[in-house]
N, C-alpha and C positions, 0 to 999 in steps of 0.2 A: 606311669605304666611300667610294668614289666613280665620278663617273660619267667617262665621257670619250668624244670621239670619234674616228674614224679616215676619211679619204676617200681613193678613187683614179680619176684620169681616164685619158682617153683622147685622141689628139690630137684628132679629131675634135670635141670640147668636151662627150661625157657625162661624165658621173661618177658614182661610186654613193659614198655617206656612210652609216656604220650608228654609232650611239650606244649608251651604257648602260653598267650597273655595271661596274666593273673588278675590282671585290674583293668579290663575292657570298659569302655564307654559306651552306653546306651543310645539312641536318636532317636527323639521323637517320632513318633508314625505320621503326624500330621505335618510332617516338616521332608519326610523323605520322598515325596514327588510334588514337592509344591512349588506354584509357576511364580516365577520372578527371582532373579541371583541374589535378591536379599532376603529371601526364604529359604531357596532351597538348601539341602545340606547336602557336601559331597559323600560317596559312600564310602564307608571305612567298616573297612573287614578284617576280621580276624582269622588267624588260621590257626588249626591244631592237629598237631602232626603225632601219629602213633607210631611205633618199630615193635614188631615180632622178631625175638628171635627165639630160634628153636633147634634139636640137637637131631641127630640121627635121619630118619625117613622121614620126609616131608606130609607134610600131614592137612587134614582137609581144618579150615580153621573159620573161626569168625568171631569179627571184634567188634566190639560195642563201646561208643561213645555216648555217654548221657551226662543233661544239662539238666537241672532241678527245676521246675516250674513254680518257682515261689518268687514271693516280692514283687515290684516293679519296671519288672522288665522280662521280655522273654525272646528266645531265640531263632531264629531266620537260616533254614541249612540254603545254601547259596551252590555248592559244588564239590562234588564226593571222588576222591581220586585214589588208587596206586600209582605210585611212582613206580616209571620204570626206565631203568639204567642201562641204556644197552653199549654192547650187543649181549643181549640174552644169546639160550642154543641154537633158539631156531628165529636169528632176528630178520630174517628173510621174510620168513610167514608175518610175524609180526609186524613188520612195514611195512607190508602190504595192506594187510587189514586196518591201521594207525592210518594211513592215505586215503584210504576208504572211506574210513568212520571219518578222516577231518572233512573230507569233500562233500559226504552227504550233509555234514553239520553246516558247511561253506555258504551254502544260500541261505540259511535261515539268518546264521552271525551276520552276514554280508545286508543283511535287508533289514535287521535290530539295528542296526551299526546305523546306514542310512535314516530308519526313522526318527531316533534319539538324537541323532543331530542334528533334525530339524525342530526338536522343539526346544526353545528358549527355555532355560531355565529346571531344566533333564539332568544334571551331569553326573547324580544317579546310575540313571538307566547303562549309560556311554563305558560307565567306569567297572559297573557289574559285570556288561558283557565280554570288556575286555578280559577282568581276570577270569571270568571263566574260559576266559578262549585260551588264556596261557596255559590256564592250569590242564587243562581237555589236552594241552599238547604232549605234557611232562607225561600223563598219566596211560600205564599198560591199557592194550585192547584187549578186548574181550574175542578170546577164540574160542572155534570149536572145539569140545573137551575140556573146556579151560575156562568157565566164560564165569567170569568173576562179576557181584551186583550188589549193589546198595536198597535198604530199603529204611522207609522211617518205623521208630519204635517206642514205644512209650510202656515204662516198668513203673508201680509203684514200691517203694521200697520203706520201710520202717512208716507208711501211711502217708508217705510225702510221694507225687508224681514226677515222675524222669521223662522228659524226653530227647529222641535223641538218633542215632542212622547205625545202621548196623551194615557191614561188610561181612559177605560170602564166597569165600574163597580155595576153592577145589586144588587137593593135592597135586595136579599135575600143571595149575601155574603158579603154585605157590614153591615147587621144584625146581619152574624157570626164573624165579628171582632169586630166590637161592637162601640161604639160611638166617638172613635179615631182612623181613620184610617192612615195607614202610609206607604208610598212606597216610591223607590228610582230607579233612573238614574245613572251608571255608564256612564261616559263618557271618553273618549280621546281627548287633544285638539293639532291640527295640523297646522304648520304655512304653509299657502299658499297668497304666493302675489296676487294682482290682476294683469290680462292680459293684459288689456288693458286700465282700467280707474282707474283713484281713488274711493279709496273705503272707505275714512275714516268718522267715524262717523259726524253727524255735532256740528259742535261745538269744535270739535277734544276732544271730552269728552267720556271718553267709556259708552254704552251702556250696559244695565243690564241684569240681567237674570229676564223672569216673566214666573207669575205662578198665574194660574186662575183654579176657579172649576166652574159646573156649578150642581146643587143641581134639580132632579125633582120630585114631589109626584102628586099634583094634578095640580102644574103649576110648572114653570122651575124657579130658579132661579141665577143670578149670586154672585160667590164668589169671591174675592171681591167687593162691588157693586159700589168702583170706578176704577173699570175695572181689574188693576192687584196691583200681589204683585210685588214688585223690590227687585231684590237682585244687588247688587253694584257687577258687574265683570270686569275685568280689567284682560288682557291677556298679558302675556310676553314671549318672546323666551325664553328656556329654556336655562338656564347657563350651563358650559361644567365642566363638570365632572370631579374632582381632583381624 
């Protein structure tokens, strides 16, 4: 395995940069909640992390991460963040709402946590909730004026389908992180055959991961402006565990 990254600018001096594994391991579906520890398979997640940066006035922005839905395996979004680095300007307000949002999230984690450890053969379930609870920590709140969101998305492009989670993010918290901004995608990758046709890339060359922003203040523009960044992916069953 390794990691690597990819960037693309714009003349104007943005650019967006997204990192992360290049040769991720796939796990069977039928192996990922299955009871007995000599079935089960621990969960191993990936994460892929994008940076904004941008020049001048802050600008209302959103980035797109997309995974190619060919071959034998497809992908699992697990937890969608901005990092956020404080103290921002107003990290008062900001703490407040972060305390907020962890304590309403507090019983839910706190009652997943207890169920998964009572079943044998879970460690799964134990090990998802945790990173997602790390990452929920690392990651800005959403304020009022400012309320930044993920949603999932699916493009086809040259007749091949992408899917993938896009991030929305309003000029006035994208001015409290300030002129690099940075979020990440945990994901999980799952091996499923196709049903009924083939599915392999063309070329039989694997297909990458992209990642595009779109930048607007008084007019839109594209990040990168020769469409996407490529990140080199290459997906493998995952080897059996000594």
């Amino acid at each position: 395995m390794a990691a690597a990254w990819a960037r693309g600018r714009a003349e104007t001096g943005e650019w967006l940069e997204v990192y992360g594994e290049t040769e991720p391991q796939s796990v069977p579906l039928e192996q990922m909640f299955a009871t007995g520890s000599d079935r089960a398979t621990p969960f191993t997640g990936y994460l892929y992390v994008w940076t904004l940066g941008y020049t001048e006035h802050a600008p209302d922005a959103k980035v797109t991460l997309l995974f190619p839905a060919m071959g034998d395996w497809r992908v699992k979004d697990v937890q969608a963040i901005v990092y956020h680095l404080p103290p921002v300007a107003d990290e008062r307000a900001w703490r407040t709402t972060l305390a907020r949002d962890l304590r309403a999230a507090g019983p839910v984690l706190e009652t997943a946590g207890k169920l998964t450890a009572d079943l044998v053969g879970f460690p799964e379930l134990n090990a998802i909730t945790s990173a997602a609870a790390h990452l929920r920590a690392r990651s800005a709140p959403q304020m009022p004026d400012e309320e930044w969101f993920v949603k999932r998305v699916h493009r086809s492009l040259a007749g091949i389908l992408h899917q993938g989670v896009e991030w929305t993010l309003p000029a006035n918290f994208v001015k409290q992180i300030g002129t690099r901004v940075t979020g990440a995608l945990l994901v999980q990758f799952v091996g499923a055959a196709p049903a009924y046709e083939a599915s392999d890339p063309p070329g039989g060359e694997p297909l990458p991961l992209l990642a595009c922003a779109t930048l607007t203040r008084d007019k839109e523009m594209r990040l990168p402006e020769d469409a996407y960044v490529r990140l080199p992916l290459r997906v493998t069953p995952e080897r059996p565990r000594t």
